[in-house]
C-alpha positions in Angstrom: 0.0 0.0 0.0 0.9 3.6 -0.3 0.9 6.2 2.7 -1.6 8.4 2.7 -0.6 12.1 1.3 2.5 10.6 -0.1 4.5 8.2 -2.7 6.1 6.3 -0.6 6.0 2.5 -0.3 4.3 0.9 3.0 4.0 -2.4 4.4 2.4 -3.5 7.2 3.9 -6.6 8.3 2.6 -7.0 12.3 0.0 -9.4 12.3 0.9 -11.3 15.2 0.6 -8.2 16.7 -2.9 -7.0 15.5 -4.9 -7.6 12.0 -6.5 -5.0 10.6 -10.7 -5.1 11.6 -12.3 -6.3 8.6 -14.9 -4.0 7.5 -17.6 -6.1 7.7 -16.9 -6.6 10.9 -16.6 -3.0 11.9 -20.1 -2.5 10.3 -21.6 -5.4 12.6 -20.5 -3.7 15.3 -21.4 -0.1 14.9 -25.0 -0.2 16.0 -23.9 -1.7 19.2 -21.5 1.2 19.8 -24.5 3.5 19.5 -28.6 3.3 19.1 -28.2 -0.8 21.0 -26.8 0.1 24.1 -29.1 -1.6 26.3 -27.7 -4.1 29.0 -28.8 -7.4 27.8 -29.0 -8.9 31.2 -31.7 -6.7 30.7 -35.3 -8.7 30.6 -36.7 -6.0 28.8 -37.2 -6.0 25.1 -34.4 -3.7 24.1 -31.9 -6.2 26.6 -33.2 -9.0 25.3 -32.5 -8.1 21.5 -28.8 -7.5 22.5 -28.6 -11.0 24.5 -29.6 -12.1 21.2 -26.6 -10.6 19.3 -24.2 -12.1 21.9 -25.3 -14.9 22.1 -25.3 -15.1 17.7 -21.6 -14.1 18.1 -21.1 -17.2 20.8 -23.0 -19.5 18.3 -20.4 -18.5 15.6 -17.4 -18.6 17.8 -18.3 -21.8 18.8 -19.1 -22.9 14.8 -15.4 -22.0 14.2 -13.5 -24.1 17.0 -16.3 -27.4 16.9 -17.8 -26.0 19.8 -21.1 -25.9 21.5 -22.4 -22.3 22.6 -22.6 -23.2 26.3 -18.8 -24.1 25.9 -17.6 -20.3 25.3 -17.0 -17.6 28.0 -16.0 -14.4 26.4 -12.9 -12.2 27.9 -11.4 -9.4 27.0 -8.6 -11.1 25.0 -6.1 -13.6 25.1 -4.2 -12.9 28.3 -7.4 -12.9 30.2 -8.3 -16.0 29.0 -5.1 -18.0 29.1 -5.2 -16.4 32.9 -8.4 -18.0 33.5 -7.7 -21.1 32.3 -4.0 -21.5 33.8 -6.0 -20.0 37.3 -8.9 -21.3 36.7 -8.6 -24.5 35.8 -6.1 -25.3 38.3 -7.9 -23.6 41.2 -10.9 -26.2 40.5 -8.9 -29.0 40.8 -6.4 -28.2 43.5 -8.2 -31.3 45.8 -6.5 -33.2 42.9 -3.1 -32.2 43.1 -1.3 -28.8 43.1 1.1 -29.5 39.8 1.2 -28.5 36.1 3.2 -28.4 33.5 3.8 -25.9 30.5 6.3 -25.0 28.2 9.2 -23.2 27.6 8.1 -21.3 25.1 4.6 -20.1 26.2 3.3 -16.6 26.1 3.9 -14.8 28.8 0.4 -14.4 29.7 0.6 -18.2 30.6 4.2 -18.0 32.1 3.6 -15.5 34.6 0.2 -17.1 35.4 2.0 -20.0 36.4 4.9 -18.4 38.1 1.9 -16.6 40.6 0.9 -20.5 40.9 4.7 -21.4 41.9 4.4 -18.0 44.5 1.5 -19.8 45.9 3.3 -23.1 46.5 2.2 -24.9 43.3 4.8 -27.2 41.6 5.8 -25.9 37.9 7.1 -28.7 35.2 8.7 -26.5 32.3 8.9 -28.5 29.2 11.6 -28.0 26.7 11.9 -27.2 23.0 14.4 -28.3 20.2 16.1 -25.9 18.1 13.1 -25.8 16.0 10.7 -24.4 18.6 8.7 -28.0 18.7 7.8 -29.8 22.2 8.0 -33.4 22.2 5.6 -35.2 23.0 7.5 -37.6 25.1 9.0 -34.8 27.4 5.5 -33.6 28.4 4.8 -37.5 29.5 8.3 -37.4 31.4 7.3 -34.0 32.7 3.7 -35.4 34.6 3.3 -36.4 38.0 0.6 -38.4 40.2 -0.2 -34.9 41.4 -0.5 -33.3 37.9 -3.8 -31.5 37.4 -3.3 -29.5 34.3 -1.0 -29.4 31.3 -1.4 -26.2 28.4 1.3 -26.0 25.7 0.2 -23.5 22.9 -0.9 -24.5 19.5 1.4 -22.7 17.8 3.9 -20.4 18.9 3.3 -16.6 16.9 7.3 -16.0 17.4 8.4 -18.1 16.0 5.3 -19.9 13.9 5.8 -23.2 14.5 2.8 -25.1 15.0 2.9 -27.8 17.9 1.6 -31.6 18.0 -1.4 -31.2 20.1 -3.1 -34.0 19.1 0.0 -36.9 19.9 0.5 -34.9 23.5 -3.1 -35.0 24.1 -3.7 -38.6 23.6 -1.0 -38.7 26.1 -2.5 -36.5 28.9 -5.7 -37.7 28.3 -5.0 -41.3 29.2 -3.7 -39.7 33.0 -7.1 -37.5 32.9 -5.7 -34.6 33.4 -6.7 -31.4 32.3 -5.2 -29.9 28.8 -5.7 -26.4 27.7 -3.9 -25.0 24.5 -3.6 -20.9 23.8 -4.9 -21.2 20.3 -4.2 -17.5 19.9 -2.0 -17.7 16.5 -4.3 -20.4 14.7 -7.7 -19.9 15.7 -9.1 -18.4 12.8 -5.8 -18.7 10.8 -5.9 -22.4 10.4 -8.3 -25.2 11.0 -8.6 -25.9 14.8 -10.7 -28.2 15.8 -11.2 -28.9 19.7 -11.9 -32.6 19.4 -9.5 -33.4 16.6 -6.9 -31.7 19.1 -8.6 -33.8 21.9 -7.9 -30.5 24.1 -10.2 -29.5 27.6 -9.6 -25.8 27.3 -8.3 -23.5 24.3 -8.1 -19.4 24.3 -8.4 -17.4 21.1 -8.6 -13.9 20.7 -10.3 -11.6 17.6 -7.3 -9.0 17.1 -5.6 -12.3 15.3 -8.1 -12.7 12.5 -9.4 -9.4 11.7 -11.5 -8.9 14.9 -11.4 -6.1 17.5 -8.9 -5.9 19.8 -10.3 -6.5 23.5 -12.0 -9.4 22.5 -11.4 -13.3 23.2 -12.8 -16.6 24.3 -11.8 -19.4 26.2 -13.5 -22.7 25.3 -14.2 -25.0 28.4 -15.4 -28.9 27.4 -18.6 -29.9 29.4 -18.2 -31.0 32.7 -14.5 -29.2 32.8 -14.4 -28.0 36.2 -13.4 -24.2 36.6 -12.8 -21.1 39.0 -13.7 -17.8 37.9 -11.2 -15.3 38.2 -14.3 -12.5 38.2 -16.6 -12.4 40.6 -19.9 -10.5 40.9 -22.5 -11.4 38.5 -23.9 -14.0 36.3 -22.5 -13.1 33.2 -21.2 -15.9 31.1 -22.8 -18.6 33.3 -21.4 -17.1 36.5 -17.8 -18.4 35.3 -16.7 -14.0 33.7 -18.7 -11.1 36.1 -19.0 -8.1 34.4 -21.6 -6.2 32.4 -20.5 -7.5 29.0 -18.6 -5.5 26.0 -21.1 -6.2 23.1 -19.9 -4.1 20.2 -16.4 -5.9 20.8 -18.4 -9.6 21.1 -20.4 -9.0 18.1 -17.4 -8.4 15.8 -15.5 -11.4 17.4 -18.3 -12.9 16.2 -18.5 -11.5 12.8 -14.8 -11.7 12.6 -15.2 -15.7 13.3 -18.0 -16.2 10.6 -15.4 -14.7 8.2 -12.6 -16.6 9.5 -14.3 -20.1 8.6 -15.7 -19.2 5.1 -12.4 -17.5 4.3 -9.8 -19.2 5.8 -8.7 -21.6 2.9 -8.2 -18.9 0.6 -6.5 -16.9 3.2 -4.4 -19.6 4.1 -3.1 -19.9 0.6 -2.4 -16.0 0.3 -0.3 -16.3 3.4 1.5 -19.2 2.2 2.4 -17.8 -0.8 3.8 -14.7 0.4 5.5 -16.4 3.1 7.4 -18.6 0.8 8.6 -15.6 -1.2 9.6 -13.2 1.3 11.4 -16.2 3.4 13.5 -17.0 -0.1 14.0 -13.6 -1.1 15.4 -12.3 2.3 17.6 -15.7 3.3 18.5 -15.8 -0.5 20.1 -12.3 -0.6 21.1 -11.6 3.0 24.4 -13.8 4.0 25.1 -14.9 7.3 20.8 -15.1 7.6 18.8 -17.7 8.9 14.8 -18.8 9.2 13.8 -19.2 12.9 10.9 -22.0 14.0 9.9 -25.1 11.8 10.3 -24.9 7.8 7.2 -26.5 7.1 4.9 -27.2 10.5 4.7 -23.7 10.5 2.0 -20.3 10.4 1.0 -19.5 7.0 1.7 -15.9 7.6 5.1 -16.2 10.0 8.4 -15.0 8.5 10.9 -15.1 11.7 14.6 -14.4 10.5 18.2 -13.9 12.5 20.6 -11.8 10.6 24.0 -11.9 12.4 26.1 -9.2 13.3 23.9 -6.3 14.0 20.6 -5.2 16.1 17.2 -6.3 15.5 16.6 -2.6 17.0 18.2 -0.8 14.7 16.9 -2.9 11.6 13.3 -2.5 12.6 13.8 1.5 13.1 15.2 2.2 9.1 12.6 -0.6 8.3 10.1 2.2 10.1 11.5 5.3 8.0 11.0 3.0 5.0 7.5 2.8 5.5 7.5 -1.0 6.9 6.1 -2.2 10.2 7.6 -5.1 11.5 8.8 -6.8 15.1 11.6 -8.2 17.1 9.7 -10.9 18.7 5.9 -10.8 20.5 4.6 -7.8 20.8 4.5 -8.4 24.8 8.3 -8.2 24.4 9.7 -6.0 21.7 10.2 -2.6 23.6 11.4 -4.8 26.3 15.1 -5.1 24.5 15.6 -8.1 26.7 16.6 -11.6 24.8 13.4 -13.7 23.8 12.9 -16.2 26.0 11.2 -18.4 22.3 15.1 -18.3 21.0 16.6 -18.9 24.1 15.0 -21.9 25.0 15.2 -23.1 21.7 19.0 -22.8 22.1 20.0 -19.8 19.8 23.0 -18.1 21.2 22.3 -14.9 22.7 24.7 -12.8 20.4 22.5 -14.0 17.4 19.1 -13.3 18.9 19.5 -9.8 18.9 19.5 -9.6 15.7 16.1 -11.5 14.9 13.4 -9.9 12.9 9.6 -11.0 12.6 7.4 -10.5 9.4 4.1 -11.8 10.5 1.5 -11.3 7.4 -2.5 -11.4 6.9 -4.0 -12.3 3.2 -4.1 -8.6 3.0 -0.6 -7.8 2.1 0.6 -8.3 -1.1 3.5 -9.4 -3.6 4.1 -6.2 -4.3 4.8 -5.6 -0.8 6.8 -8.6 0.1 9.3 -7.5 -2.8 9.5 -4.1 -1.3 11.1 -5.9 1.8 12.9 -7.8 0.0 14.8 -4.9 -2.2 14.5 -2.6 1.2 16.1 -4.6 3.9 19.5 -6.0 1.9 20.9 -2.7 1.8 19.7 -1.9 5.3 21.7 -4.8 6.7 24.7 -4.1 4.8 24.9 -0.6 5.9 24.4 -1.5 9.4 26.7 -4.2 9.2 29.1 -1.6 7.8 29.0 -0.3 11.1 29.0 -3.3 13.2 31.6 -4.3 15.5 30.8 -8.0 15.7 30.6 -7.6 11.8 34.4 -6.6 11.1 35.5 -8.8 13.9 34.5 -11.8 12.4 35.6 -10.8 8.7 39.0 -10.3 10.3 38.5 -14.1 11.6 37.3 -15.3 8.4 33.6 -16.1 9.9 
């Protein structure tokens, strides 16, 4: 796309950050910013014509995961509802056992969730990743316990994109009956997902990944899944998320999850296709450059490079004067300047995760776009290398 007012080239390549609300959805949701206002706890007819809205949106949420209605609590996003069900989940079955186990490489809205278990005297189990971001199945069995009560590895990882083998781990932790939750942030919406082909208890999405409005998410609890609310007060969401509930924002999740599931081949494809070419076009003309995550069991829209010798920081600001958005890492993490904790545990030496770059893309960018990276950021490394240290050090060594 061009910048408005000018002639200059822009690309905005920050998906796993937050897509762009379609405009359909934004159009579902303007009467609920304005005339529809009414509470729909409400048993009046205006509250009762808004219940029906949400509870359309929950029906289509729940189409796009192999849901049932009853099975979806909304939240205000992902972090709320990987808190609930880290919290939640383990809070109902603490008569069970006070133990669970995630991985190394899960957002942070699930890491620090189960570090505030740890404060309270819970036992944490942190599986690890190989060098392609991917959990073994057989490292989650080694990492349960006979006091285990839940286990939540993410689906995939929006870092670096690769996508994790739910399915083999829950056949695994299903057989101990304990409880399995999966942050389904990056797929849902993206890719198929399925919640009894994954054979998973609890999953969390959130709308800001496929063209929704930000401040809007679900978590998905099976029947007769045991949970804890983290809200108390009323009797919103079946007494399991207080609070007087955000309609506009549930409506276009719910618009926004319609599209997603008529769409989402086609989209797929688009991502694909511009993922291959700005992944060959960047490692193919930048030495010394490497493709983070899985090569193939990965997002459709995830580009996640290491260029050696020089800052991701300084890349990602002459990206910025270019006219090109892009990231460091999660967006949780990127003004943080602090080595991702995806890369580390994944065993990437600290000197070379610096200088790490994410691309995430929606079917909205184009080719034109991706070759505007790919003719930008070759001349932005070598100038930056120019300058680098680290760069002439290891031409003097013959690296």
């Amino acid at each position: 796309m061009t910048a408005a007012g000018t002639n200059k080239m822009s690309a905005y390549m920050d998906n796993a950050a937050a897509t762009r609300p379609d405009p359909r959805v934004v159009e579902a949701m303007t009467p609920y910013i304005g005339e529809l206002y009414a509470n729909p706890s409400g048993l009046y007819g205006p509250g009762q014509r808004v219940k029906e809205a949400v509870e359309e949106a929950r029906t289509r949420v729940a189409d796009l995961i192999g849901a049932t209605p009853k099975e979806i609590i909304f939240t205000a996003g992902g972090s709320e509802a990987n808190n609930l069900a880290v919290k939640g989940l383990s809070a109902a079955q603490a008569k069970k056992g006070r133990h669970i186990v995630v991985s190394a490489i899960e957002h942070f809205s699930v890491l620090q969730a189960a570090k505030r278990l740890a404060d309270d005297g819970w036992g944490v189990t942190y599986v690890p990743v190989d060098e392609d971001g991917r959990v073994d199945p057989a490292a989650v069995e080694a990492a349960l316990r006979e006091d285990t009560v839940l286990v939540s590895i993410m689906h995939a990882n929006s870092e670096v994109g690769t996508i994790e083998p739910i399915s083999a781990i829950s056949e695994i932790v299903r057989e101990r009956s304990i409880v399995f939750h999966t942050d389904a942030v990056a797929t849902t919406g993206t890719i198929p997902v399925s919640v009894d082909d994954l054979g998973i208890d609890a999953l969390s999405l959130s709308g800001n990944q496929f063209h929704g409005p930000a401040g809007a998410g679900a978590l998905y609890v099976r029947k007769r899944t045991r949970l804890r609310p983290l809200i108390d007060g009323g009797i919103q969401e079946g007494g399991r998320r207080a609070g007087t509930e955000n309609v506009a924002a549930i409506v276009g999740l719910g618009k926004a999850a319609e599209l997603a599931k008529a769409e989402m081949a086609e989209r797929a494809a688009t991502m694909t296709r511009l993922r291959d070419r700005l992944i060959s076009g960047l490692t193919g003309t930048i030495e010394r450059s490497k493709l983070n995550g899985h090569p193939t069991d990965r997002l459709p829209g995830n580009v996640h490079i290491r260029i050696e010798y020089i800052e991701g920081e300084s890349m990602l600001i002459m990206l910025d004067m270019a006219g090109i958005s892009a990231a460091s890492g999660s967006a949780c993490t990127s003004r943080a300047l602090k080595a991702s904790h995806v890369l580390t545990a994944m065993g990437v030496p600290k000197e070379k995760i610096h200088g790490s770059l994410l691309f995430s893309l929606s079917h909205e960018n184009t080719a034109t776009e991706v070759d505007y990276v790919i003719e930008t950021l070759p001349p932005i490394v070598e100038r930056l290398r120019a300058m680098s240290p680290l760069a002439h050090d290891a031409a003097a060594h013959g690296a």
